[in-house]
Structures are given as structure tokens and as C-alpha cells.
BADREN-188366 format. One record per residue (C-alpha): residue in three letters; x, y, z. Coordinates in steps of 0.001 Angstrom, whole numbers, plus 500000, padded with zeros to 6 digits. Layout:
! BADREN-188366
ALAXYZ/...
//
This chain:
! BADREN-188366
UNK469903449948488919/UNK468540447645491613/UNK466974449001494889/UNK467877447976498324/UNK464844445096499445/UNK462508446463501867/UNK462108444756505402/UNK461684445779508710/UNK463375449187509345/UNK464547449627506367/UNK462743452998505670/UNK465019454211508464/UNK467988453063507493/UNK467447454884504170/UNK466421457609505738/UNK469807457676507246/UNK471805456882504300/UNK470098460012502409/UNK471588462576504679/UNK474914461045504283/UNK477368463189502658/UNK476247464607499938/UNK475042461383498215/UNK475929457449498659/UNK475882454561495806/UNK476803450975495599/UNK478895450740492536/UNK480150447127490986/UNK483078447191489049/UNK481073447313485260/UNK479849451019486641/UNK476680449633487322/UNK474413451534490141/UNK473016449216492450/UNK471658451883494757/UNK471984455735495016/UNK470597457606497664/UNK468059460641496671/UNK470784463025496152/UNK472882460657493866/UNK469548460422491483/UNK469154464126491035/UNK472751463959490130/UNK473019464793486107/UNK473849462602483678/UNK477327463282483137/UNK478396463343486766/UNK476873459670487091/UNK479311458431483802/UNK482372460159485862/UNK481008457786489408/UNK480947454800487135/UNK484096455263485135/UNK486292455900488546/UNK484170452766490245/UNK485311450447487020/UNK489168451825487536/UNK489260451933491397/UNK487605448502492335/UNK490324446061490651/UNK492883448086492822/UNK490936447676495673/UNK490568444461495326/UNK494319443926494853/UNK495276445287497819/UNK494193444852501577/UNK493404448757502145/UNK489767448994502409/UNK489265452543502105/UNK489972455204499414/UNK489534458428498212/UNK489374459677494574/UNK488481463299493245/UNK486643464365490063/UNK485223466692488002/UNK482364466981486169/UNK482036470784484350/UNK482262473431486572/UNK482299470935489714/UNK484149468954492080/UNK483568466065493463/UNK485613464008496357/UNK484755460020497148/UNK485623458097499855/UNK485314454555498623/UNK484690451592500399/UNK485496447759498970/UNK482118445914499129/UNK483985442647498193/UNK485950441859494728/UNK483527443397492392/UNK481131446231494242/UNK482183449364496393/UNK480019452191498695/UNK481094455155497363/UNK480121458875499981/UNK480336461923497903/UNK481243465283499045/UNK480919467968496585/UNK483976469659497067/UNK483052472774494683/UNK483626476029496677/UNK486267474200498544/UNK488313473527495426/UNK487403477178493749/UNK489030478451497406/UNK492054476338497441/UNK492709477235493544/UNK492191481267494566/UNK494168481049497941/UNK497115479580495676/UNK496846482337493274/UNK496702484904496783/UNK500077483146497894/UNK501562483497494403/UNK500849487060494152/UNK501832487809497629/UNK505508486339497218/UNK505837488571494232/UNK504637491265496314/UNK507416490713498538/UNK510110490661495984/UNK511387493684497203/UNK514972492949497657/UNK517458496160497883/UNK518997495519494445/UNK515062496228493011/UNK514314499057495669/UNK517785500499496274/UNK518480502498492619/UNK514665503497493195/UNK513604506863494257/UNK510611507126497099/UNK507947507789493932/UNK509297504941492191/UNK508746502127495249/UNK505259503621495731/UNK504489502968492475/UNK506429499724492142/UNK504097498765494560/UNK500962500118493745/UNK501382498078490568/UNK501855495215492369/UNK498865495262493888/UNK496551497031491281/UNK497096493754489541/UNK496377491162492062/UNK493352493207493180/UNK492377492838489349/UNK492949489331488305/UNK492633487389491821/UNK489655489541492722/UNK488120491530490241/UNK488167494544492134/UNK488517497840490473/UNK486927500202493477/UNK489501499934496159/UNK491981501843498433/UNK494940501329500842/UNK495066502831504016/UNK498016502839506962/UNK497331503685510362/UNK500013506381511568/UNK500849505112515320/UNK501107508861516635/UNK498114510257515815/UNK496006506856514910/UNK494871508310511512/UNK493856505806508967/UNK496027507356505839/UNK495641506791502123/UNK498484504981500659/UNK496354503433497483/UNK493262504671496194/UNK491349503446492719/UNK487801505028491893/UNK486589505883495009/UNK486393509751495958/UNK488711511152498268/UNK488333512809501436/UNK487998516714501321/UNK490687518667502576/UNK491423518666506255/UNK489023515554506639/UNK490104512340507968/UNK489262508706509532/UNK490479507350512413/UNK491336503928513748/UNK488246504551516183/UNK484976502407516312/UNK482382505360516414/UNK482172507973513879/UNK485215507319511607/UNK483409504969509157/UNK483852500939508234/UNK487569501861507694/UNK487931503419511572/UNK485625500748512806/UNK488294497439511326/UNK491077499089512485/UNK489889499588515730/UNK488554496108516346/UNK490803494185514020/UNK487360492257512489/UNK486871492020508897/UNK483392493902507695/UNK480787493100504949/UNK478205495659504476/UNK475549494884502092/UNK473434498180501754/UNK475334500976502065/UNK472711503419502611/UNK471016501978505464/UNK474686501060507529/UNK475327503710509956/UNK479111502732509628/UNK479111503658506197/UNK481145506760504635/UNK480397507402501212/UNK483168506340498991/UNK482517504653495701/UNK479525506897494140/UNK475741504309494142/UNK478333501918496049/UNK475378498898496547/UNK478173496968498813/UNK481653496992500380/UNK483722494353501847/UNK486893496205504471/UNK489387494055505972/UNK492723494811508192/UNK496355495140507314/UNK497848492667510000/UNK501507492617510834/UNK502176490115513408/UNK498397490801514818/UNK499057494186514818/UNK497016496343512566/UNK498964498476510910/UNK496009499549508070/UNK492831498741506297/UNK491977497759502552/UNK488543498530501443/UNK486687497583498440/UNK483222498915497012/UNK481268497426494239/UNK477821498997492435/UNK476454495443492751/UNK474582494540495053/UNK475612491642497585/UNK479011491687495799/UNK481506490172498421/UNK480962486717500127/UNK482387485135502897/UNK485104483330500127/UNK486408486807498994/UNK486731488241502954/UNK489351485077503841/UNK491057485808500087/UNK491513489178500900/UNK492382488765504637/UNK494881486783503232/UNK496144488973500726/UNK496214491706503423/UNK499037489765505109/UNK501514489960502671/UNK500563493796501849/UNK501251494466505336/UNK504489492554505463/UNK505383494265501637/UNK505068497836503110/UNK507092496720506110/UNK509771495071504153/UNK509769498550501784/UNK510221500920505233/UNK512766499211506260/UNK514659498694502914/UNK514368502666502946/UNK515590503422506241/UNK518254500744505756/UNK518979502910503110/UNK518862506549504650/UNK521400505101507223/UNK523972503459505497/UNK527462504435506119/UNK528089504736502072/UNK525379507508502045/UNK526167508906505301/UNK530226509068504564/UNK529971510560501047/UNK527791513914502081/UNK529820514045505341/UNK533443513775502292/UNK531392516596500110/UNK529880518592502587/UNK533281519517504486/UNK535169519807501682/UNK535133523622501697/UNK535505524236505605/UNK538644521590505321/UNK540374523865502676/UNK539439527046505017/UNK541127525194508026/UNK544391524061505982/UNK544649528010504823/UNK544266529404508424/UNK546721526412509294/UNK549179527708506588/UNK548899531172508406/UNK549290530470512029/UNK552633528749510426/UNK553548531806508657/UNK553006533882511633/UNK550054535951510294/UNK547916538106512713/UNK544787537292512065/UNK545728533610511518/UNK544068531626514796/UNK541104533931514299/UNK540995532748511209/UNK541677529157512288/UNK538841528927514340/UNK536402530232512637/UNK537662527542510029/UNK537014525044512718/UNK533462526190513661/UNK532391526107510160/UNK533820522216509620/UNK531671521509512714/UNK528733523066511661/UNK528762521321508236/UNK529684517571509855/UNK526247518199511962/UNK524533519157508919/UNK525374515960506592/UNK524977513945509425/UNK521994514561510969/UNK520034512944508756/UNK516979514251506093/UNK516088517223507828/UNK518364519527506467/UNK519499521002503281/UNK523180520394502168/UNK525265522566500113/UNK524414526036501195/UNK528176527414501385/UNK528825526215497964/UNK526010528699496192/UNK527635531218493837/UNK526786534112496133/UNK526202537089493642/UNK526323540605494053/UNK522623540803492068/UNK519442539122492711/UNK518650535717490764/UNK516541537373487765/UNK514176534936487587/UNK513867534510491295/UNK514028537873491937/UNK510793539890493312/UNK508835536397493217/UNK506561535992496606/UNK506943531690497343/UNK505651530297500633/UNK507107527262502325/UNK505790525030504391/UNK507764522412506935/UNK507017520942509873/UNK511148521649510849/UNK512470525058511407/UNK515580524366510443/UNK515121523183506669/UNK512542526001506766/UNK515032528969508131/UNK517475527406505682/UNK515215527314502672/UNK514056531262503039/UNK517167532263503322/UNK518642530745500363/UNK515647531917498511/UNK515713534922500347/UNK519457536001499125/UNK518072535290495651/UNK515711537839495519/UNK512788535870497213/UNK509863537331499514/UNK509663534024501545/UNK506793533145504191/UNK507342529983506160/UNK504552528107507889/UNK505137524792510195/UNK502177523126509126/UNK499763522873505955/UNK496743524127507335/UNK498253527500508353/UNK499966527648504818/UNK496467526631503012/UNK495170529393505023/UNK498076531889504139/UNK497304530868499996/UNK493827531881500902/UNK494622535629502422/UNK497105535871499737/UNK494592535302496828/UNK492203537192498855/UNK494532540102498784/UNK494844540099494705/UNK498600538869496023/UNK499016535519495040/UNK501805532923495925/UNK504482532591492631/UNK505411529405494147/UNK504519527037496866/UNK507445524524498596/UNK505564521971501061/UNK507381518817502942/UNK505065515981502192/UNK504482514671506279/UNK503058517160508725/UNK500910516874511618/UNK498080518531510115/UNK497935517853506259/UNK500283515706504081/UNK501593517025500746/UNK498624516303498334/UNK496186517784500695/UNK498303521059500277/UNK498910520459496512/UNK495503519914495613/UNK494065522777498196/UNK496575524729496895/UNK496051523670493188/UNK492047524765494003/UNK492307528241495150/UNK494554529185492566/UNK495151527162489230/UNK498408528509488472/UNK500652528484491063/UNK503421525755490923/UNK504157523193493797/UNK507256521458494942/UNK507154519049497397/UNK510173518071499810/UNK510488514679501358/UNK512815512808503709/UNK514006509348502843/UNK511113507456504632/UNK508381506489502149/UNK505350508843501359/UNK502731506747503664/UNK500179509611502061/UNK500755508468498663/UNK500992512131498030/UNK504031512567495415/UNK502238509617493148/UNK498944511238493480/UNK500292514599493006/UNK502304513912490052/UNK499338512008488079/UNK497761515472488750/UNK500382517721487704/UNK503146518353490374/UNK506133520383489250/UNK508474518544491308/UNK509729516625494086/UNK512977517110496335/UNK514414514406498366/UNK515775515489501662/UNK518813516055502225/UNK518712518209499127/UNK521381520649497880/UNK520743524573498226/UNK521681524400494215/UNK519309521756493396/UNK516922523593495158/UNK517265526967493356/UNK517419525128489513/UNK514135523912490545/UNK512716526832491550/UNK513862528542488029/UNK512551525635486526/UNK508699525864488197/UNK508759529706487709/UNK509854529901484398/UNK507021527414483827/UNK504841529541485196/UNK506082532223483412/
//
């Protein structure tokens, strides 16, 4: 390698070349090195062969044609390297490298975050149609459990949507991090509701590198050294939060905050895309027109038989006739007005006995909607049942308290999964705390389970889950099935 001849100002104008990029060289086209600047000569060994071997095949075409400038990548082990390359006559070039490293590691992960966010968001309806609300969750969940594993390497992480009526950050997702007690909760609010509240309130991604000395921070992932929380954005609007904790410390980097913003994109736009598959669903007129076809099948025969009568002259027969009619009307409200309701309750084999299994059991059930609740006791109730009804979980977490208290305790539990005050698991696992033994069903309407509470329950033991609208029948078989269970 040959130097460049000192002269007058020439200490300058290598001084200038040496903060150029990072490193210059004249090249000829043999590979030879007829200057590097400081940066070039601490350059190893094998990254110089890789400069010479891409001056010897670059310099012929750049002599061949009249483009002076190029640029060429390599790589040398573990790093990358871009070169803008210009022709220093036939035989010699100036070659600027750039080491284009961490740019080229984030280009390769933000192609594997748009790969795994399209299959995120294949969620047509023939995938999520056949499937029941458990089934997307978990579809889901999946989904994302493995992206979070193999783009990111996280293992400590959880999911949670911000309900737009009462601006609670819910848990949709949750991996190794302990959850909240029972009737705590974070809020999308800057002040007092944790990292989580604070990035949902302000829409700003959050890295907090010592847990135990940031005010913001809510304990979550136990001898958590760092966390890195980031917002769900739907069209700028944040709809949630993902959060990530790691034992090490200084675990998240500015590289894995825009991979994850990213990646928080398409989870936002998949649980978007899976609400409105589901209330697509709930609303079609398929549904809609087969339970309105089953549901006044019965009060349709009553009105043809009163019609037969007023025809044959009978009495009673336009008494008859329209109490026919006010029955058909009742039932078309019923299967039409939507999940909030429970179908089938004419066509229960009314008995003159108690249900023997049902019979003399104490269950408590807990909705948010008086009429699935009224309807629910008093199908229970004609069984045999002693029913208590609550409109919200923390008054029935309260009743299983006096109950056990009492030496009384509940035989069965039946909770809708959204309430104002506590979702389903919150009641499930209070209820599974106090007392061990007693059986839960939960009820839900077609809308997914933003609380994640049927997955969560079932991995913890739920007896079952309804689907609103539900038939009276279905709803007694599974009531003989938790209490004989129990039993």
C-alpha cells in the first residue's frame, strides 16, 4: 500500500478524509490498496480481501461504461458493508464505506415483522366462521405467541385492549407475567395506572431500564430488570398496549421498540378484522332467519289450531287465537333481538316433578341483563333450583362470600363473561378461591371475549361455556352435566 505524498495542507485534507463515512480507500483494479483512511486500517483482514475482490470485479465495468458512480454491498461474517464507488480512471477507484450492520439486521427483522403480520391477518370468514369465540381467541393467541417467540424472543409478555366506555386497559394475552388481583385494574391514564396506562394515554412507546427505581412501573414479571411497552394503533387510534418484561438487564433497544411498534399494527388491525368477522357473523340474515324459523315454530302451530277453531265456531276460539298471536310475537322479539336472550324456553319438557339432579341445588347467576337473568332463574327455578341473580360480578363475588360464610355454599355459579365491574375470569377465579369446588359456567354473546376470560378460564379448569343466544335445554344438560361433576 502506498501513502498519499505529503505537501502543504495535506494533514488537513486527511484529516477530512478520516471522518468520511465510515472509512475511504483508493483501490486499483489488482485489489491493491493505495490508501485507506484510519478506519479502513483497523479494518480486519478478511473484510480488506472482500474490498479488494469487489474493486478487481467492479473497476473493468466501470471502466466500460460512462456511469461514474456505483454502489456495491458485502459481507464479511456477521457484517455488512455498503460502497459507493467512484472510477479514478481505467484501473483505480475511491471506494466510501458505510457499515450497514444494524441497518441490514433491521431490514432482515422488519421483513420477518411484515411476514408474520400478513399471516396474522389471515383471518378470512371461511377460517373464523366454523370457529367458536374460544377458538378465534386462541387462533390468535397462537398467532402471536409465535411471532413474539421467533421474531423477538420474548417469552414475558401480555396483550391489552382499551374498552372505549370505561377506558380500562383489558387483558386479552398474557404469558408469565402475574395477573392483576381481583377487582384491580389499569387505565388508559398517565398518572397512577402504570407504563401500560401511561402508553395508552400518550400514544408514546416506553423503555424502562430499572424497574425498581421507575415510578411508572407496576410489578409484572417477578425480578423484571427491564420492560419495553408499546401501543396498539388502529388508524392512530390506540385501541391497546403490548408489554414485554425481561430478567435481563437493559434488554430492549431502540431496534426492538420500531419491530414491535410495527408488529403492533397488524395486531391491532388482526383484532379489528376478528370483531368484525364476528359481528358480521352475529348479524347475518342465515343466523338471524333460522332461530326466528325454529323459535316460532310452536306459537305458529298454536295460531293455525285457534284458526281451525274460530272456523269451526268454537267458543273459546278468538281467545284462543290471540293468545296464539301474542305468544308468536313474543318469540319473533326473542330470536331477533340479538345475544341477549335465551331461546327455546317453551319447548322444555315441563314436568310435573322437579329435575332430580337439579332439584334442591342453590346456583347463583350473574348478568349484567335482566332479561337473560329473569329467564335463566326461572328455567332453573321450575327445575327445582334456589336461584339468586346478581347484575354484576362484584355483588355476586360478594354473595359467594356470605354464602360460604354462612356454611351455605353455591352448588353452581352461571356468570356472563362482560360486565361493568368484573369480566368472567375475575369471577371464575374469585369464585374458584373462596371455594374449590363449586363449578362455573360462563355465558357469552357473539362478540369476542376482549378479557380473554373463557381461554384463561378453561386452561384453569372451567366447566363450560354457553354462547348467547343459548337454548333453555342446552342450558339445563349443562347444568346436569357441572353438578353431576360435582357430585
Amino acid at each position: 500500500m502506498s501513502n498519499v505524498p505529503a505537501g502543504p495542507g495535506a494533514d488537513q485534507a486527511i484529516a477530512m478524509l478520516n471522518e468520511i463515512g465510515d472509512g475511504i480507500a483508493i483501490v486499483d483494479v489488482h485489489g491493491e490498496i493505495h490508501w485507506m483512511s484510519q478506519r479502513v486500517a483497523h479494518l480486519d483482514a478478511a473484510t480488506l480481501r472482500a474490498l479488494a475482490d469487489l474493486a478487481r470485479a467492479l473497476i473493468p465495468d466501470m471502466a466500460a461504461e460512462s456511469r461514474r458512480t456505483w454502489r456495491r454491498r458485502f459481507s464479511c461474517g456477521a457484517q455488512s458493508w455498503e460502497v459507493v464507488a467512484t472510477s479514478l480512471g481505467t484501473d483505480r477507484m475511491v471506494a466510501v464505506l458505510v457499515d450497514a450492520t444494524v441497518r441490514q439486521r433491521l431490514a432482515a427483522r422488519m421483513d420477518q415483522v411484515d411476514a408474520a403480520g400478513g399471516e396474522l391477518l389471515d383471518l378470512d370468514a371461511h377460517i373464523v366462521n366454523p370457529l367458536n369465540v374460544a377458538e378465534r381467541l386462541q387462533l390468535i393467541e397462537r398467532k402471536i405467541d409465535a411471532a413474539m417467540e421467533a421474531i423477538f424472543g420474548f417469552a414475558h409478555f401480555e396483550v391489552r385492549l382499551r374498552n372505549r366506555k370505561t377506558n380500562q386497559l383489558e387483558l386479552v394475552i398474557g404469558h408469565g407475567l402475574d395477573p392483576l388481583r381481583i377487582g384491580e385494574s389499569i387505565n388508559a391514564e398517565p398518572v397512577g395506572h402504570g407504563i401500560s396506562g401511561l402508553v395508552a394515554a400518550t400514544g408514546r412507546s416506553y423503555i424502562c431500564n430499572d424497574p425498581a427505581r421507575d415510578p411508572n412501573y407496576l410489578p409484572g414479571l417477578p425480578l423484571a430488570r427491564s420492560s419495553l411497552t408499546v401501543p396498539l394503533l388502529l388508524h392512530e387510534r390506540v385501541i391497546g398496549v403490548i408489554n414485554v418484561e425481561s430478567v435481563r438487564e437493559l434488554a430492549f433497544g431502540d431496534e426492538d421498540q420500531v419491530a414491535l411498534e410495527t408488529y403492533g399494527r397488524y395486531v391491532a388491525m388482526a383484532l379489528n378484522i376478528l370483531d368484525m368477522l364476528i359481528v358480521e357473523r352475529s348479524t347475518t340474515s342465515e343466523r338471524i332467519g333460522g332461530i326466528v324459523r325454529d323459535e316460532i315454530a310452536i306459537p305458529m302451530q298454536l295460531v293455525r289450531e285457534a284458526a281451525t277453531g274460530v272456523a269451526a265456531g268454537k267458543l273459546d276460539a278468538h281467545e284462543r287465537l290471540e293468545a296464539a298471536l301474542e305468544t308468536l310475537e313474543t318469540r319473533i322479539r326473542s330470536a331477533t333481538g340479538g345475544p341477549q336472550t335465551v331461546l327455546g324456553i317453551d319447548k322444555i319438557e315441563h314436568r310435573s316433578e322437579p329435575d332430580p339432579v337439579i332439584a334442591g341445588k342453590r346456583i347463583l347467576v350473574a348478568d349484567d341483563e335482566a332479561g337473560v337473568r329473569d329467564a335463566i332463574k326461572s328455567i332453573l327455578g321450575e327445575a327445582g333450583a334456589s336461584v339468586d341473580v346478581r347484575a354484576d360480578g362484584g355483588s355476586a363475588l360478594d354473595a359467594v362470600a356470605r354464602a360460604i360464610a354462612d356454611q351455605r355454599p353455591y352448588d353452581l355459579v352461571v356468570s356472563d363473561v362482560r360486565m361493568p365491574d368484573r369480566n368472567g375470569y375475575e369471577v371464575f377465579r374469585g369464585t374458584r378461591d373462596m371455594s374449590p369446588g363449586t363449578p362455573v359456567l360462563l355465558m357469552t354473546g357473539f362478540g369476542y371475549d376482549p378479557n380473554h376470560s373463557i381461554v384463561r378460564s378453561s386452561q384453569e379448569g372451567l366447566q363450560c361455556c354457553l354462547f348467547k343466544p343459548f337454548q333453555a335445554a342446552q342450558l339445563i344438560e349443562e347444568v346436569r352435566k357441572a353438578l353431576v361433576k360435582q357430585a
